[in-house]
C-alpha positions in Angstrom: 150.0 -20.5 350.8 149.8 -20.4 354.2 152.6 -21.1 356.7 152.8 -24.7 358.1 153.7 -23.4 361.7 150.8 -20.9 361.4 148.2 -24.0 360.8 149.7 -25.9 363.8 149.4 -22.9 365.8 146.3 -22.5 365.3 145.7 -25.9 365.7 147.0 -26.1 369.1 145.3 -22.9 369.9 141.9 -24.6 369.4 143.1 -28.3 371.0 144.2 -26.1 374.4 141.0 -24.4 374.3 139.1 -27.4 374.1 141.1 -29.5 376.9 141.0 -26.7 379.4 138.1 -24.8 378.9 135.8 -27.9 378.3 134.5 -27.2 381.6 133.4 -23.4 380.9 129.8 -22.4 379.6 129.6 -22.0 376.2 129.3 -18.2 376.2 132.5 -17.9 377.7 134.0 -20.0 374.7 132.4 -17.9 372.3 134.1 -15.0 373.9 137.6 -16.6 373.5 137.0 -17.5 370.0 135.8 -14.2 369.5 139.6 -12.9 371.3 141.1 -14.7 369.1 139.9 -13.6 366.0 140.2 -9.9 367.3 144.2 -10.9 367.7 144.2 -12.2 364.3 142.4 -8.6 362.9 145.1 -6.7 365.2 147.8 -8.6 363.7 146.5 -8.4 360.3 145.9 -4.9 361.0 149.7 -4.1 361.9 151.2 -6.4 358.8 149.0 -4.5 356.1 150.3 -1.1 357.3 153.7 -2.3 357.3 153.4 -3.2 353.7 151.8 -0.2 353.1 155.0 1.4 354.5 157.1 -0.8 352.7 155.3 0.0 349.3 155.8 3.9 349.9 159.3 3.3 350.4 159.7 2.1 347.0 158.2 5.2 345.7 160.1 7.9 347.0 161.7 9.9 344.4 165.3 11.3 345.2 166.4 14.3 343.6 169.9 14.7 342.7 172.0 17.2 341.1 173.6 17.0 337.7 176.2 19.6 336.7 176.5 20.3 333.1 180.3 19.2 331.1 181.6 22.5 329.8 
């Protein structure tokens, strides 16, 4: 499920694109789409490795000592 702010982001994104770049050829607005998508890869990019991270973490294996009763 994806985040409500995230859809309304994106949302505005595209509404602020289309008001103020309505004037622009429509290469140009395929180069801004195309920006944004690369954001989205770079930001998708940066939260995968962070969970990769995370998921390491978790498997770390700490040694410790254990002395023998006598």
């Amino acid at each position: 499920m994806q985040a409500r702010w995230v859809e309304h982001l994106f949302k505005a994104w595209d509404a602020f694109l289309e008001d103020i770049f309505s004037f622009v050829p429509e290469e140009t607005k395929r180069h801004l789409k195309n920006a944004k998508k690369e954001v989205l890869l770079a930001f998708k990019s940066a939260l995968e490795e962070k969970i990769k991270d995370l998921e390491e973490e978790k498997k770390e294996v700490k040694k410790i000592k254990v002395e023998k009763e006598k």
